[in-house]
N, C-alpha and C positions, 0 to 999 in steps of 0.2 A: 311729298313729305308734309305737306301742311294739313295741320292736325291729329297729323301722327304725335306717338311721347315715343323719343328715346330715354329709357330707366323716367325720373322724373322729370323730364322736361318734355314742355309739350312746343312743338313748333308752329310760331304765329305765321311769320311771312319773311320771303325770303329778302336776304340785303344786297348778297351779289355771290359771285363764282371768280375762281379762280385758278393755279397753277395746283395748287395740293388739295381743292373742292369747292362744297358750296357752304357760305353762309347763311343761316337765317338766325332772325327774332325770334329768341323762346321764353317759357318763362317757365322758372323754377321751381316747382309743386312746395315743395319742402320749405324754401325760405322766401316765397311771394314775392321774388321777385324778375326784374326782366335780364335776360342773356343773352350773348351770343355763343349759336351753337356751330360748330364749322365740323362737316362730315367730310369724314376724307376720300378722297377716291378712293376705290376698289383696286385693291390691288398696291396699295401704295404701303402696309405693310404685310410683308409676303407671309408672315409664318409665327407661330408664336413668340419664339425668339426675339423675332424684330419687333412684334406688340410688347410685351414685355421691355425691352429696351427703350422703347419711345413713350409708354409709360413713367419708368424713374425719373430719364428726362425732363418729361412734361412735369413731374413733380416737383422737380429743380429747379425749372423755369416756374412754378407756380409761388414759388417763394421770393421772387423777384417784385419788389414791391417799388414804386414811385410815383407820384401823381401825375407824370406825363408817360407812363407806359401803363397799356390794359392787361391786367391779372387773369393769369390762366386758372380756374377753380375747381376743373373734373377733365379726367378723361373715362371713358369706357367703349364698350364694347355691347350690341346687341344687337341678335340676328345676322353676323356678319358685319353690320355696319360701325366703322369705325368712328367716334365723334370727340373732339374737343369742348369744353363750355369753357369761354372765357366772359369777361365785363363787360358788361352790354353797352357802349357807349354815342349815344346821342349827337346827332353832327353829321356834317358833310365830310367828306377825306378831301385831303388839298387836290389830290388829282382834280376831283370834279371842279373844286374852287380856281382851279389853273386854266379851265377852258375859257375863261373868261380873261384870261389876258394877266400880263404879270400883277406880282404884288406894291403894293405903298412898301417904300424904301424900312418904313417902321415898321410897316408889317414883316418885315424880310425880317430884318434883325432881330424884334421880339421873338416869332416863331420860331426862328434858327437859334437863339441862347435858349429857346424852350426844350427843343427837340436835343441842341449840345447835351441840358445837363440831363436829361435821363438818359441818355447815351453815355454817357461818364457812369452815371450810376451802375449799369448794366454792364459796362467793358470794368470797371471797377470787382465788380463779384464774377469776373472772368466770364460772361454769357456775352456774343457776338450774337448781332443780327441774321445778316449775310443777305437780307435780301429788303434793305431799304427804299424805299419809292414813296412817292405821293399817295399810291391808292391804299401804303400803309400806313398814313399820316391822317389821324380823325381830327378835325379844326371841333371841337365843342360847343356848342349853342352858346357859352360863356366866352369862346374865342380862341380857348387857348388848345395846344396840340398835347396829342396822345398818341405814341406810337403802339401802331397794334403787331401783331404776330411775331414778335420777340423771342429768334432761335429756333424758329420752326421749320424753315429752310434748310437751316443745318439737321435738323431731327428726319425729315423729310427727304431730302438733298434733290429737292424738287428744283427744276427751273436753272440749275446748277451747272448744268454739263452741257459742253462744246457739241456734244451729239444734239440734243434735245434742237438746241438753240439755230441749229443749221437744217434742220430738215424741211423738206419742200413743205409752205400751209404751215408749220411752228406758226403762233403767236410767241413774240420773243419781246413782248413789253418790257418783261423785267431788263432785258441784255442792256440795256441804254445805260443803266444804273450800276451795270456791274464792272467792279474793277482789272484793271488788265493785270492783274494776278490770280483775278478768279477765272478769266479766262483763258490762261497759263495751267489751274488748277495748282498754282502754288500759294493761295490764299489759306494765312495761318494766325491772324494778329488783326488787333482792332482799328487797325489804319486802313483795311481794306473796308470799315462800315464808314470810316472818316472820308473817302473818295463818295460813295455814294453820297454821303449826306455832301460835300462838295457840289456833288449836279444837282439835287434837290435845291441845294442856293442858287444856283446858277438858274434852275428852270424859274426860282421863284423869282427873280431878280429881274431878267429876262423877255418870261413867256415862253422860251424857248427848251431844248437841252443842247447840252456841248456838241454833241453828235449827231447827226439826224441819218441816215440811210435809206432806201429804198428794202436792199436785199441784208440777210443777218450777215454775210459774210463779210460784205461793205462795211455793214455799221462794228462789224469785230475789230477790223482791221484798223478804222480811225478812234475806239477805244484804243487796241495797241500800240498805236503808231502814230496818231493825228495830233495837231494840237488845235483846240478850241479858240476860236472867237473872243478879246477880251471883254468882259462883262460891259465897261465902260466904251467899246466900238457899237455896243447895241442898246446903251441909256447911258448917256453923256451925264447924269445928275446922278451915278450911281459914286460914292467915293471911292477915292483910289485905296483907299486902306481894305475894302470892300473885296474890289476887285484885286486884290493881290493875296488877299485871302481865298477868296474862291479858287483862284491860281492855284494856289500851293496844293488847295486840298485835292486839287484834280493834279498834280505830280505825277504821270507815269512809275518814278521811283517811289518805293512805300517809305522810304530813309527819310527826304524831301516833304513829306507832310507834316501838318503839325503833327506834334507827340500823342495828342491825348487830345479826343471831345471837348475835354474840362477847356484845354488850352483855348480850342474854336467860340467857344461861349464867350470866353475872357474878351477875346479877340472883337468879336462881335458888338460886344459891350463896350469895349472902349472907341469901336466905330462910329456908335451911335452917341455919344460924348460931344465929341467936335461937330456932327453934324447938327447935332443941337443947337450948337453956337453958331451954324450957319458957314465953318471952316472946314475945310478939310486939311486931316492928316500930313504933318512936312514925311514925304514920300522917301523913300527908304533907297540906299545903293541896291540896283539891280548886281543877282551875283550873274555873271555869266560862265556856262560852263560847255557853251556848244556857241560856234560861229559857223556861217559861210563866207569867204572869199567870192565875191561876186566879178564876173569878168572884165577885166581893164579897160578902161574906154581906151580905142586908139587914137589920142587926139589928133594924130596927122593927117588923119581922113586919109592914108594913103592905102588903099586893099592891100599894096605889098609887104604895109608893115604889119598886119594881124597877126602874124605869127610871132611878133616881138613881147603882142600886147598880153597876144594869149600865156607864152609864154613865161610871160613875169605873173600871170597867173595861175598857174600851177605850180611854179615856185616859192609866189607866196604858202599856198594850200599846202605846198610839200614842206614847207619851214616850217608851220604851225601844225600841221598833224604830228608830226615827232615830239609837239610836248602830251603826253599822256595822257594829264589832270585837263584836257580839253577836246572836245568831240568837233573834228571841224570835214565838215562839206566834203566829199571829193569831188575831184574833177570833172566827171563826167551828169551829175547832177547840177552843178554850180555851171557847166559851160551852156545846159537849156534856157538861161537866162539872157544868153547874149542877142542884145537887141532889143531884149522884151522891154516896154515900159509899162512899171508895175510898182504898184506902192512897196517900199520896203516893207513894213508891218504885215503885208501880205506875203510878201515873199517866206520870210521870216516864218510865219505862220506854217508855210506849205511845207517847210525845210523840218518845220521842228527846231529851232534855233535860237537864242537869245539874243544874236546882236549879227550886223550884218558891215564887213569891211567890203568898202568898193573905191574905187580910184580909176588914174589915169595913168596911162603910161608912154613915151615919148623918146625915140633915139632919133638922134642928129648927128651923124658923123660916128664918133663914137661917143659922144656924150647922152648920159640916160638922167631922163626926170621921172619919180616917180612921183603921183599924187594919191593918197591914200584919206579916211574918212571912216570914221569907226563910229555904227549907231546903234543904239539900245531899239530892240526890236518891238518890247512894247510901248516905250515912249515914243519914238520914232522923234527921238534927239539925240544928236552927235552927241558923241565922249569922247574924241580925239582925233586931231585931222594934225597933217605933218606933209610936207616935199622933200624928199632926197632927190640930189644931184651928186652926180659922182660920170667916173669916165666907164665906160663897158667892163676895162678891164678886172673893175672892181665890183661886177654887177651881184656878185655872188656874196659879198662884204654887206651892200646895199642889201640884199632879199634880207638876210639875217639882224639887219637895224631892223628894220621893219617889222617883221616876224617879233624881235626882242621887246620894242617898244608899245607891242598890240598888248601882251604877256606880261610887263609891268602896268600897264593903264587896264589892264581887268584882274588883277592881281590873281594870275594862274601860280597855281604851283609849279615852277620849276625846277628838276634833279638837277643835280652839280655836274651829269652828266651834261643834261640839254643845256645848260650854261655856257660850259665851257664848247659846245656844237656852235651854240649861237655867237659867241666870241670870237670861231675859227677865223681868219681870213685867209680867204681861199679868191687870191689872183687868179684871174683865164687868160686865156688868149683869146683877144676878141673876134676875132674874123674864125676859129674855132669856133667859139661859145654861138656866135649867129648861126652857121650851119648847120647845129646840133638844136638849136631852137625851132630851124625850119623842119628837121627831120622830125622833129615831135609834133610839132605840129601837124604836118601831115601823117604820120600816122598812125594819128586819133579816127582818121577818115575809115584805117581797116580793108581797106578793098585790096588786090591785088596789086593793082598801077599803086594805090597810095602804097602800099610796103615797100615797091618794087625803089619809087623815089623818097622814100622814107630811107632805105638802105644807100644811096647813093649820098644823100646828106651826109649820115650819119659816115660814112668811108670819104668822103670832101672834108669832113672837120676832124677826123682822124691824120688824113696827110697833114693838115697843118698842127696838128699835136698830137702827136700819136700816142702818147701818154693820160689823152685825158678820158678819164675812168667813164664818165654817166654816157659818153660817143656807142664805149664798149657795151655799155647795159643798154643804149638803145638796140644796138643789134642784135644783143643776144633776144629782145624782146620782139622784135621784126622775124627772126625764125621761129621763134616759138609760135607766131600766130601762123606761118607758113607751114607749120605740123600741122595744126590744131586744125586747120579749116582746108588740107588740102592743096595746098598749091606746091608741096615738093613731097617729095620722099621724105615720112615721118625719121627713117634712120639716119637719113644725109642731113635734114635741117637740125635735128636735139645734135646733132655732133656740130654741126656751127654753129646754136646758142650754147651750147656747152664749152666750148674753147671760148667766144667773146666774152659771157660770164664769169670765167675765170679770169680770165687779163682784165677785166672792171675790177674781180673784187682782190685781184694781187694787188693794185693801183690804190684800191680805195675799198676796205671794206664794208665800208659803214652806206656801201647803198642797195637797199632795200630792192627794188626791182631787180638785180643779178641775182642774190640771194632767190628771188622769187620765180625766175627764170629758171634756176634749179630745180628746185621744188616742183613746176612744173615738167621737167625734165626726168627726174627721179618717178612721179608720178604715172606719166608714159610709159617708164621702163619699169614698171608696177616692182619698182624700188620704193616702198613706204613708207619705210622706216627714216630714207634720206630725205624722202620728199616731206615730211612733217619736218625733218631739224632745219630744212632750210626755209619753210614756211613760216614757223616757229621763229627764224631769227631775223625775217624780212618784218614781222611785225614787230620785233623790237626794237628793232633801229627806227622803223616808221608807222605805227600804229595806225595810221591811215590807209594802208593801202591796202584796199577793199579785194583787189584778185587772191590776194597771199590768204586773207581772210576766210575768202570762199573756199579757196585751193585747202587749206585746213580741214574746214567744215567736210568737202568733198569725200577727202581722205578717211575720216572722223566714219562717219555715217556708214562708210563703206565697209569699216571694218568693226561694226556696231558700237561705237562711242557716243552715242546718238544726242547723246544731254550735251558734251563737248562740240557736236556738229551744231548744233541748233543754236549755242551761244555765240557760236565763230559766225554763222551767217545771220545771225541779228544783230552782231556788230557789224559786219558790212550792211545792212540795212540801214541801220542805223547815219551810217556814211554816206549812203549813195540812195537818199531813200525814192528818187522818180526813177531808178533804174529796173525794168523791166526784167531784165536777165535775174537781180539780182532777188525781184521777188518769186522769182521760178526756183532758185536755187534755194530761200528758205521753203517754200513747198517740198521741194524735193526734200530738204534734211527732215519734216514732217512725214513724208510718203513713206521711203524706208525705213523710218521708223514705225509706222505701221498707226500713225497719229493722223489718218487720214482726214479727217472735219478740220483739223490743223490746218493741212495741209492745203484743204480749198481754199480760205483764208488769202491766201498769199497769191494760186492760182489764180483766182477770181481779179484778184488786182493787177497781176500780170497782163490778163488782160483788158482788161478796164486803161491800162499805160497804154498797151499797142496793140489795139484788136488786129493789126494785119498780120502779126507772129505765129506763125503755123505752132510753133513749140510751145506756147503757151498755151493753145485752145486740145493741143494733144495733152500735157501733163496734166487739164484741169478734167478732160474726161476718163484720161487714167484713173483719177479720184474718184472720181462720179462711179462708174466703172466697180472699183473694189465697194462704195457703197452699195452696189444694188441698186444706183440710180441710174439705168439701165436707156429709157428714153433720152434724159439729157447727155449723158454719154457721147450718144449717138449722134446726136447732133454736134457735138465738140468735135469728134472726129473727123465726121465730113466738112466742118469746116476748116479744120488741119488741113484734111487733104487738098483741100479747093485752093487752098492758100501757097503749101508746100511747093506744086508745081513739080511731083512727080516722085518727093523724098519718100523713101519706100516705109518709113514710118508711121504717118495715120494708116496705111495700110496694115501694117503690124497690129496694131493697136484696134482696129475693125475687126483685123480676126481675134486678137482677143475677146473683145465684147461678145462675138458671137460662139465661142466656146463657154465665156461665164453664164450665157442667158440660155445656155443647152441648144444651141444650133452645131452641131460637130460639124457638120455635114458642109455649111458657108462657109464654117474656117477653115476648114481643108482646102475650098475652091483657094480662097485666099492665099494660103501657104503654097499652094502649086504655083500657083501664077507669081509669086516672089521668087521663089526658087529657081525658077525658069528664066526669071528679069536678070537673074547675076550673070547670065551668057553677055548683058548688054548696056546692063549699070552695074553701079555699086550695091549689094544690097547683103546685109550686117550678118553672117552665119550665125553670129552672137541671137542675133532677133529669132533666126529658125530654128536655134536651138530651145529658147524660151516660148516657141508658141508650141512645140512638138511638147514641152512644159507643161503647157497648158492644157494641151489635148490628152496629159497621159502617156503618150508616146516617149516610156523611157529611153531605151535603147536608143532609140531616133535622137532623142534629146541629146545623149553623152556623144553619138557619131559626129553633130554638128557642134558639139562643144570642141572636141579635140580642131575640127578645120577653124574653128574659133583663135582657139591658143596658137593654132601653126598661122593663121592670119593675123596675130597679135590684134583682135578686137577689140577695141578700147571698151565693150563694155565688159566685157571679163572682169572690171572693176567691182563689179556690183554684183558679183557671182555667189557673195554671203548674204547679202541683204534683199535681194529682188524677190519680191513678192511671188512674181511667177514663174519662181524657181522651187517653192516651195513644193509642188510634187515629185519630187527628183529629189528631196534634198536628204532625202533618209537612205537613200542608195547606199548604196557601201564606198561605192566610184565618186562620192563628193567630197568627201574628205581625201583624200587624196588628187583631186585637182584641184583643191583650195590650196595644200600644200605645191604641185607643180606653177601655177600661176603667181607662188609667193604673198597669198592672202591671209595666211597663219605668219605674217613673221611679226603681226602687230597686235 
C-alpha cells in the first residue's frame, strides 16, 4: 500500500494493524494535510447494503467532535477496498506507554478525567465505543489523551463475539477489556464502555489488568465470574477513594457502576484533591451484599466433635441464605476451606464476596458456645464479633440471633416475612438435634457406607423425636441420592423419599430440602410440571440452595426455556462458585441451548476444578465436538475414558466424534461393542439410540428409543433438546414420543 492513493489520499507509512485492518500515515491531496487512513479488511462489509449502512454511520460518528476524541472525515470505497480517513494524531497510544510499567498516580488521574470527559461527551450524543483499550488511547506529544476509533466496533461488530474470541490461535487482546455483558451479548448502555475504561485505570494504576489468563476461555470465565486484586494490594500509595473507584467501575452488575463517565471524571477529581494535601479520602461504609460463612473452628480439638462444629455451620449458611437481599456461600464451597490457612482478603477474593463471618464453636454437656467475627473483605477489618451461650436445647433460637444480628450489622434488607423466621423459637430435643447433626454430617461424604450411617442417624433422632421435621428431610434426601447414583431400586427409593418428604413437610413446611426432594422425585417420574412447583418453592423458603437451583435450570433447558435455565444455574454458580459439578451444569444449560463457545466457558473450568472427573473432560469435548474442533475433542474423550474406568460414556461420545468427522465405519465398531457390553453392564439404550441418531439409522434410532421408555432412561429427559437427536427429530414418530414420555406437558 505504500505509495498507493486511495481517491485523494496517498499513503506514507504504515502505524499498525488490527482487529477490523490496517492503519497507515496518509496525506490528504485536497487540504495538505496528514491523516490516518484505516483499510478495512476484506470482507468485513459483505454487500452493498452493509457499505451503505456503515457509511451513514460513519457519517454520524464524523460529527462527534471533542478535543480528546479523533474525528472520523471520509469514508470511501475503491477498487474494492474499503477505507476510513480519520485525524491523524501524533503520539505514542498508552498501550505502548504501559510496557514500561505503571503510571505516576497524577498521571493516572489527569489521563483518566481526560479520557472520562470525552467519554461523557460521546455517551452524551448517544454514540458507545464498545471497544476501549490502551492501544485506542493516543497520549499526544502535548501529553494529553485522544481516544481513537469511536463506534467502530459497533459499526464493524469486530472483535465482538464469544465465537471469534474462543477459537484455537484468536488473538483475543481486546477480551481482557471487555465487559461481562458483552460477553453475555447483553451489552446495550454506556456502562458497559464505563467497565473498560475501569481496567484501563486499573492497568494504569497497576501495570497490570484485573484479569490475566493463559487460555481465552480462562480469561472469559474470570471476566464473568472472578473478582480482581484491589488496586491498593498492588501499590500501597494508590488512595483508597482511587481504589474504590476502580472497584465499582469493574462491578460485574452494570446497576453498581457509576451512572455516567461524567460521574468517574468528577470522582477522579476529587481524588486528586486530598491527595494533594498529602490525605487521603475518610473511606466510606462498605455495602455488603454477598457473605461466606467460613467453617467453625472446633475449639475442643475433639475429632468427635466436628460434626457439631460443622454443623453450626451450615446452619449458620442455612439462616442467612433465606434472607434474599443477600448472596451467601453454600456449603459445599465454604466447607473447602476447613483447615486451609489463608488470608481472609484472599479467600474473599476467590469467593467473590464482601465480607467473610468465621468463628468458633463448642458443646460441653449440653451447653453451646458460639464464637463468631464478621470481616470487611477488603479492608480485612472486623465489623462485629459477639458469643452466644445458651443450652442445646435452644441451639436453633441461638443459630437465628446470629443469622439476625450478621443482617442488622450490614444493614440487609430484611421481609417481614424473614423477620418474623428469624424471631421463631424453635426448641429441640437435644440428644435428637446431635443425632441429626451427625447424620448430616456424614452424609456430605455421599458414598454408600456414608448414606448407609447417614440413614441410621438420621432414624436414631427420629426415635427420640419422631416428630422432628429436618430428621425427615434428611431422609428423604439420603434416598434420593440412593436413586440418583444406583445403590437401590430407582422405584423403591423415590417411594421412601416421597413418604419422608412428606411427613417433614406435614411437620414443617417451611423446609426447603423436602420441598427439593420432591422436585427431584417428580423429575425422575418425568412429572415436570410438579417437579418445577416444588423446585420453585424450595428456593423461596431458601434461596440458597444451590441443588433446587440446578434441578430448575435442568428442567428449564430440557424443555427449551433455555434463558430461564441459564439464569437458575448462574445463580447456583454464583452460590457454590469452586463446585465442579455445578460448573458442568452451567455448560450444559449453554450446550442445549446450542450456545456452544458458552458453553466451553464453564467446561474448561470444570476442569481446571477437578482434572480427575471423567464427566467434565467428556462434556468439554462434546463441545469441541459440535465445533468441529475435531482433534481436541479427541483427546477429552480418551481422557474421559482413561479416567471413567469402564463408564460406557466416553465411549458413546468416541463414536460420536467418529460419525461427525465421517468415520461411519469406527462408529459402528463402537456401537457394536456397547451393544453387546449390556449382556454384562449397564450401558444407556438412551446412548444407542442417539448414536444410531447420529449415524442416520432412523428406524434403528425409534426401536432403541422405545427399549429406552420401557427402561425408563433417565436421559429421555433431553429427548427435545439433544443436539444429536436432531436427525430423527423431523420424523413423524417424535412428536408423539415427546408427548408418551410427558415432555409436551410444559
Amino acid at each position: 500500500m505504500i505509495g498507493q492513493q486511495l481517491s485523494h489520499y496517498r499513503i506514507l507509512e504504515p502505524l499498525g494493524a488490527g482487529g477490523m485492518g490496517e492503519v497507515y500515515r496518509g496525506h490528504d491531496l485536497h487540504l495538505d494535510r496528514d491523516v490516518a487512513v484505516k483499510v478495512l479488511l476484506r470482507g468485513s462489509l459483505a454487500d452493498p447494503a452493509a457499505r451503505e449502512r456503515f457509511r451513514r454511520e460513519a457519517h454520524a460518528l464524523s460529527r462527534l467532535s471533542h478535543p480528546g476524541v479523533a474525528t472520523i472525515f471520509d469514508f470511501d470505497t475503491q477498487d474494492g477496498v474499503d477505507f476510513l480517513v480519520m485525524e491523524y494524531v501524533p503520539g505514542g497510544t498508552l498501550e505502548s506507554r504501559l510496557r514500561t510499567g505503571p503510571l505516576d498516580l497524577d498521571e493516572v488521574i489527569r489521563i483518566g478525567a481526560e479520557i472520562a470527559d470525552a467519554l461523557d461527551d460521546a455517551h452524551r450524543r448517544g454514540i458507545l465505543h464498545r471497544d476501549l483499550k490502551p492501544g485506542n488511547i493516543v497520549l499526544t506529544t502535548s501529553g494529553t489523551a485522544k481516544i481513537l476509533d469511536f463506534g467502530l466496533a459497533g459499526l464493524l461488530n469486530a472483535s465482538n463475539t464469544v465465537t471469534n474470541l474462543t477459537k484455537a490461535g484468536t488473538i483475543f487482546g481486546s477480551l481482557s477489556y471487555m465487559a461481562p455483558e458483552q460477553l453475555r451479548g447483553d451489552a446495550d448502555d454506556s456502562r458497559t464502555d464505563i467497565y473498560s475504561f475501569g481496567v484501563l485505570l486499573y492497568e494504569m494504576a497497576t501495570g497490570r489488568r484485573p484479569f490475566e489468563r493463559d487460555r481465552p476461555e480462562a480469561l472469559m470465565f474470570e471476566i464473568l465470574h472472578g473478582a480482581s486484586r484491589p488496586v491498593r494490594s498492588l501499590r500501597s500509595d494508590a488512595p483508597t477513594e482511587l481504589d474504590r473507584l476502580i472497584e465499582g467501575c469493574l462491578s460485574k452488575d452494570p446497576a453498581l457502576r457509576p451512572a455516567s463517565a461524567g460521574a468517574v471524571g468528577q470522582m477522579l477529581r476529587r481524588v486528586r484533591e486530598p491527595a494533594a494535601r498529602g490525605v487521603d479520602a475518610e473511606p466510606a461504609r462498605q455495602v455488603i451484599r454477598s457473605l461466606a460463612v467460613l467453617p467453625l473452628e472446633n475449639v475442643s480439638r475433639d475429632p468427635a466433635q466436628e460434626y457439631f462444629a460443622d454443623g453450626m455451620t451450615e446452619a449458620l449458611i442455612s439462616e442467612l441464605a433465606g434472607l434474599k437481599a443477600l448472596r451467601v456461600i453454600s456449603r459445599t464451597s465454604a466447607m473447602k476451606y476447613k483447615g486451609i490457612q489463608k488470608a481472609l482478603p484472599e479467600i474473599a477474593r476467590e469467593l467473590s464476596v464482601d465480607a467473610i463471618l468465621e468463628g468458633s464453636a463448642l458443646l460441653v454437656g449440653k451447653r453451646v458456645r458460639v464464637s463468631v467475627r464478621l470481616v470487611s473483605a477488603r479492608a480485612d477489618e472486623t465489623l462485629w464479633a459477639d458469643r452466644y451461650d445458651g443450652e442445646i436445647e435452644d441451639v436453633l433460637d441461638l443459630q437465628s440471633r446470629v443469622a439476625e444480628s450478621v443482617a442488622k450489622e450490614i444493614a440487609v434488607q430484611v421481609t417481614p416475612r424473614e423477620a418474623t423466621q428469624l424471631a421463631k423459637r424453635r426448641p429441640v430435643n437435644p440428644e435428637a438435634h446431635v443425632e441429626y447433626l451427625r447424620g448430616r454430617h456424614t452424609a456430605a461424604a455421599a458414598s454408600p457406607q456414608a448414606i448407609e450411617l447417614a440413614l441410621r442417624y438420621y432414624h436414631r433422632a427420629l426415635e427420640l423425636d419422631p416428630i422432628y421435621a429436618p430428621a425427615w428431610a434428611g431422609i428423604a434426601g439420603c434416598h434420593m441420592v440412593r436413586a440418583n447414583r444406583g445403590m437401590a431400586l430407582p422405584v423403591e427409593a423415590n417411594a421412601q423419599a416421597r413418604e419422608a418428604a412428606m411427613k417433614a413437610l406435614e411437620l414443617d413446611d417451611s423446609l426447603a430440602e423436602a420441598h427439593a426432594a420432591l422436585g427431584s422425585i417428580a423429575a425422575n417420574e418425568m412429572d415436570l410440571p410438579a417437579a418445577i412447583r416444588s423446585w420453585q418453592r424450595a428456593v423461596e423458603v431458601n434461596p440458597g440452595l444451590t441443588s433446587a437451583c440446578t434441578g430448575l435450570g435442568r428442567v428449564y433447558y430440557c424443555v427449551e426455556r433455555h434463558r430461564e435455565a441459564q439464569e437458575a444455574m448462574l445463580k447456583a454458580l454464583s452460590l457454590d462458585p469452586l463446585s465442579m459439578l455445578i460448573h458442568t451444569t452451567v455448560g450444559d444449560a449453554y450446550y442445549y441451548a446450542r450456545e456452544y463457545e458458552r458453553s466451553l466457558v464453564y467446561y474448561r473450568k470444570a476442569v481446571e476444578l477437578d482434572p480427575r472427573f471423567d464427566g467434565a473432560h467428556t462434556d468439554l469435548a462434546r463441545t469441541l465436538e459440535a465445533l468441529g474442533r475435531f482433534d481436541e475433542a479427541r483427546k477429552e474423550y480418551e481422557e474421559g475414558r482413561r479416567l471413567s474406568g469402564g463408564v460406557a460414556g466416553p465411549s458413546f461420545g468416541l463414536a460420536h466424534l467418529e460419525a461427525s468427522s465421517g468415520n461411519a465405519a469406527a462408529a459402528r465398531r463402537i456401537l457394536q461393542e456397547l451393544i453387546e457390553a449390556r449382556s454384562h453392564r449397564v450401558v444407556s439404550a438412551w446412548g444407542i439410540a442417539a448414536l444410531h441418531s447420529s449415524l442416520g439409522d432412523v428406524d434403528e434410532a425409534y426401536r432403541w428409543l422405545d427399549v429406552a421408555v420401557e427402561e425408563h432412561a433417565t436421559g429421555l429427559i433431553f429427548l427435545r433438546v439433544h443436539p444429536r437427536i436432531d436427525p430423527i427429530r423431523q420424523d413423524p414418530r417424535f412428536k408423539a414420543l415427546v408427548r408418551r414420555v410427558g415432555l409436551d406437558a410444559v
